[in-house]
N, C-alpha and C positions, 0 to 999 in steps of 0.2 A: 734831593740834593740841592736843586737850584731855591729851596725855601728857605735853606741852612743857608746859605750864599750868598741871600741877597737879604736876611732877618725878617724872614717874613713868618719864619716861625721861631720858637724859640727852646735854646738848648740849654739854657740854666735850670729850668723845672724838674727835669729827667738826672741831673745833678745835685739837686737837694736834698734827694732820697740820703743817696750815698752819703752824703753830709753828715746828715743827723744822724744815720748808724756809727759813722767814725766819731763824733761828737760824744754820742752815747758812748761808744766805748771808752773815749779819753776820761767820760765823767767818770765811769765807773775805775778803771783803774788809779786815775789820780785818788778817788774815793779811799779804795782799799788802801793802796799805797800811804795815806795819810791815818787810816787808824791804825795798821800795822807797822808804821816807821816812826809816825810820830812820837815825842816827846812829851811826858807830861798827863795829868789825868786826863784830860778834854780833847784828848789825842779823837779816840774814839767818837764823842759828839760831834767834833769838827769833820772828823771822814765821813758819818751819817748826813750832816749838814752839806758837804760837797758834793757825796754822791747824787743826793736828790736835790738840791739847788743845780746842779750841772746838767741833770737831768732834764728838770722841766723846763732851766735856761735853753737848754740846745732845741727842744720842742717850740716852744714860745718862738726865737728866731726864726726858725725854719717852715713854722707857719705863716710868719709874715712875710717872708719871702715869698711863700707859694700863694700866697693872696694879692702881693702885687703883681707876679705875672698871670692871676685871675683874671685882675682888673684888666690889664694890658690884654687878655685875648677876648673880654667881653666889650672893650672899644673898639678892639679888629672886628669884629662881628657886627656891630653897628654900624662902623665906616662901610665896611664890605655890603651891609643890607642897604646904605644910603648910595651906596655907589650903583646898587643892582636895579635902582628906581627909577 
């Protein structure tokens, strides 16, 4: 508790899961939502086109998230080993 408290560790990583499943989700239904509602022939290629641009958008993001608090716990590890000398 006192590492949550003072940000010595960190709680957005354990939250980006969750992200990208709700992310995933919204892709896929806006997805569906737009070949089945839309208007028009290209109804259908634009909801193909959402679903998997939404898709690997929400992937892409949520990687680079979890790679900058990589970086951030591979400099704590150094600080902490420079500190331990």
């Amino acid at each position: 508790m006192k590492s949550l408290l003072f940000f010595d560790s960190m709680l957005t990583p354990k939250i980006v899961t969750f992200i990208y499943w709700l992310l995933l989700l919204v892709a896929i239904v806006s997805g569906l939502a737009t070949m089945f509602t839309g208007y028009g022939s290209g109804a259908i290629f634009l909801g193909l086109l959402q679903l998997v641009g939404g898709a690997i958008g929400a992937r892409i993001w949520c990687e680079l998230m979890i790679v900058i608090f990589k970086i951030n716990g591979n400099l704590q590890k150094l600080v902490d080993a420079k500190q331990g000398e």
